[in-house]
N, C-alpha and C positions, 0 to 999 in steps of 0.2 A: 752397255758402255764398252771401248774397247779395253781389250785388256789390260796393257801401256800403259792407260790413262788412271785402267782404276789401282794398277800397281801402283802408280805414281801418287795417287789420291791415299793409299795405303801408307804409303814410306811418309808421308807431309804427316795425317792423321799420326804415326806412330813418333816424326820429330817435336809434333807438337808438344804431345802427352807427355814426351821423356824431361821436355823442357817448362813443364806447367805453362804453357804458353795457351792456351786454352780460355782462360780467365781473360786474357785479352784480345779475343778473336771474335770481337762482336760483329756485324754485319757493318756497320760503319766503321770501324777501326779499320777494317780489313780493305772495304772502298776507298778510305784515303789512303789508306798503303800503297794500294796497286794504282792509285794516281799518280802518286810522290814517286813511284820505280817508271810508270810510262813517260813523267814529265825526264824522266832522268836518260830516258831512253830518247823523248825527242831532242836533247840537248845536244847527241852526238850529231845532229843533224843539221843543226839550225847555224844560219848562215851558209850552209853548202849547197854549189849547183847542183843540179838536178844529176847530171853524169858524175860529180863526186859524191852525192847519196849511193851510188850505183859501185863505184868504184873502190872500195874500202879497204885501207892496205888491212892484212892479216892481226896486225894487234887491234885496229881498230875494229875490226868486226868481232875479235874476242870480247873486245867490251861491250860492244852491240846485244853479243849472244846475250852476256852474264844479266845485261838490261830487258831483255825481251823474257828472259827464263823468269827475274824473280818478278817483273809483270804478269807470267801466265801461272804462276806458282800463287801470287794471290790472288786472281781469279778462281785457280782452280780449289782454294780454300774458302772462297766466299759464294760459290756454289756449293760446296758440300757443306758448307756449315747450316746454309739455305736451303739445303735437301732438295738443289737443282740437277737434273741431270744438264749437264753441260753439253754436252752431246747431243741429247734429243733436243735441247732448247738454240743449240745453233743449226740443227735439220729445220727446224720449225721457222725460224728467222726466215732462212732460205728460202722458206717456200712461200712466207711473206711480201718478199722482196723478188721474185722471181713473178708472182701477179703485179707487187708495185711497178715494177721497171720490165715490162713484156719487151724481150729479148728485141722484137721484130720493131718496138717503138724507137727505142733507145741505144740503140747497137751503132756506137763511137758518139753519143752523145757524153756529157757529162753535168746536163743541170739536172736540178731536183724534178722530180716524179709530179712536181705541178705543174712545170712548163709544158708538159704534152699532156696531161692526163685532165680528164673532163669532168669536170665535178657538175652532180646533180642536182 
């Protein structure tokens, strides 16, 4: 795992512990949580054009940040609680979705992997 991540994975483990926080960091506590921070995250979003998702004055993208951080902060608590490497399990996706969606099928397409793909 990189290092970053598992420092980060360190400092979370060592606030949780300091805060008995633990006792509530069940695998589903934890998935609503980082629902409830992403739903909170798409809210900066919603009703804006396409070029003002893009364009976000300075305070707004701080808010953005603080929205995206504590979404990946429970992710990366509900993988370690789940003794997921995070890391290996998004290289794996990737290579899932790299046979799903063959670069040369799908390259500026955007429907799902049924529309071209031939089932047997």
């Amino acid at each position: 795992m990189d290092d970053r991540l598992e420092a980060l994975r360190e400092r979370l483990r060592h606030f949780v512990r300091e805060r008995d926080w633990e006792q509530f960091h069940s695998p589903k506590n934890l998935a609503m949580a980082m629902i409830v921070e992403a739903a909170e995250l798409v809210e900066h979003f919603q009703w804006a054009t396409e070029q003002e998702s893009r364009d976000l004055s300075p305070e707004k993208r701080a808010e953005v940040a603080q929205e995206i951080a504590d979404t990946f902060i429970y992710l990366l608590r509900l993988s370690d609680v789940l003794d997921i490497d995070l890391i290996a399990a998004a290289h794996a996706k990737m290579d899932h979705n790299a046979q799903k969606y063959p670069a040369d099928q799908v390259r500026g397409r955007n429907d799902k992997y049924t529309a071209y793909r031939k089932t047997d």
